[in-house]
N, C-alpha and C positions, 0 to 999 in steps of 0.2 A: 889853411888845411882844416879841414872840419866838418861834417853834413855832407847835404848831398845838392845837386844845381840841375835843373832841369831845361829839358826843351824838348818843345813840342813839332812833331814833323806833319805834314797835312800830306793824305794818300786820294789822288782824285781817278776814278774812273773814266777814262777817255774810249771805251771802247763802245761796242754797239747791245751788248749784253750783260747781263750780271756778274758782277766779278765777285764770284767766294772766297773770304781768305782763312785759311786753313791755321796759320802759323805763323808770330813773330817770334823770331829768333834773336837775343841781343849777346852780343860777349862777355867777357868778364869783367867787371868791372860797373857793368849799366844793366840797369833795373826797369822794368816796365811798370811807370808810374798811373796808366792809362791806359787802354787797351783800344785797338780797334771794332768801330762794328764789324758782325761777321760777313756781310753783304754789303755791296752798294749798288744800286743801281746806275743805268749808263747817265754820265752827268757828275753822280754826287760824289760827294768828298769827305770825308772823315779825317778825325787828329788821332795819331797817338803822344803819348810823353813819357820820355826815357826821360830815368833821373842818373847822374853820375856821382859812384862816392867819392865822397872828395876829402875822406877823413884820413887817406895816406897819401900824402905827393908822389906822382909819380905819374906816367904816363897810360891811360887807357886807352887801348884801340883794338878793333876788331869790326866786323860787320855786322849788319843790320841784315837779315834775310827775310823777306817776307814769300810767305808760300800761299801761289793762289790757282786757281783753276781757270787761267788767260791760255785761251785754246792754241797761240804762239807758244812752242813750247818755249824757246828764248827766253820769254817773258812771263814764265810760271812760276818763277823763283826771280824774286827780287833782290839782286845785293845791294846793299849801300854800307860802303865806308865810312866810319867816324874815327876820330880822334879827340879824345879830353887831354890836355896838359894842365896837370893840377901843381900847383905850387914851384913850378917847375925854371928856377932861376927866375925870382920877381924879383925885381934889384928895389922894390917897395917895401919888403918882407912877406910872412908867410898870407895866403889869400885863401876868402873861405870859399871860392868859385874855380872852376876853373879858368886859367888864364885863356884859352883860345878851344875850338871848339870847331875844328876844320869838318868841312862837308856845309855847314851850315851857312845860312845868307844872311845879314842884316839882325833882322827876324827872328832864328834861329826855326825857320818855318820853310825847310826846302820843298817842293811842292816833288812829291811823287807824280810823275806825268804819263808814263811809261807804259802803264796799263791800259 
């Protein structure tokens, strides 16, 4: 328990037009360590990185919202679920990361496709 652990998520443009994004929203607990560009064009992809503190054990969770101008309204707010489990029963002792870090793949690079 200590600092803070990061990961970074990649937002790819799948549509046929410019995707503007207006807004990342993170919960409590996570920090926008990175920011998105505010445009991308059809094709490209951008990272952000959320940092999680991880100086109290305990569990963080909330969504990830991003607000964009994807002419689907469905698809003009993006949610995405996270979860950090910080220190949270490691039969190791206390740990300066968090132990698991649900939503995320391998990577910790879930690819936003959706746009």
């Amino acid at each position: 328990v200590g600092g803070t652990k990061r990961f970074t998520f990649r937002v790819r443009n799948d549509g046929g037009g410019t995707l503007n994004i207006s807004n990342v929203q993170l919960p409590a607990g996570f920090t926008l360590f990175e920011g998105l560009k505010s445009s991308l064009a059809s094709g490209e992809s951008d990272t952000f990185t959320v940092a999680v503190n991880t100086s109290t054990a305990g569990v963080k969770q909330g969504n990830i919202v991003i607000t964009n101008n994807d002419p689907d309204a469905a698809e003009a707010t993006f949610t995405y679920a996270v979860r950090a489990l910080v220190g949270q029963d490691n039969p190791g002792g206390p740990n300066p990361s968090p132990d698991a870090f649900e939503g995320a793949t391998g990577d910790n690079e879930p690819r936003f496709s959706r746009f």
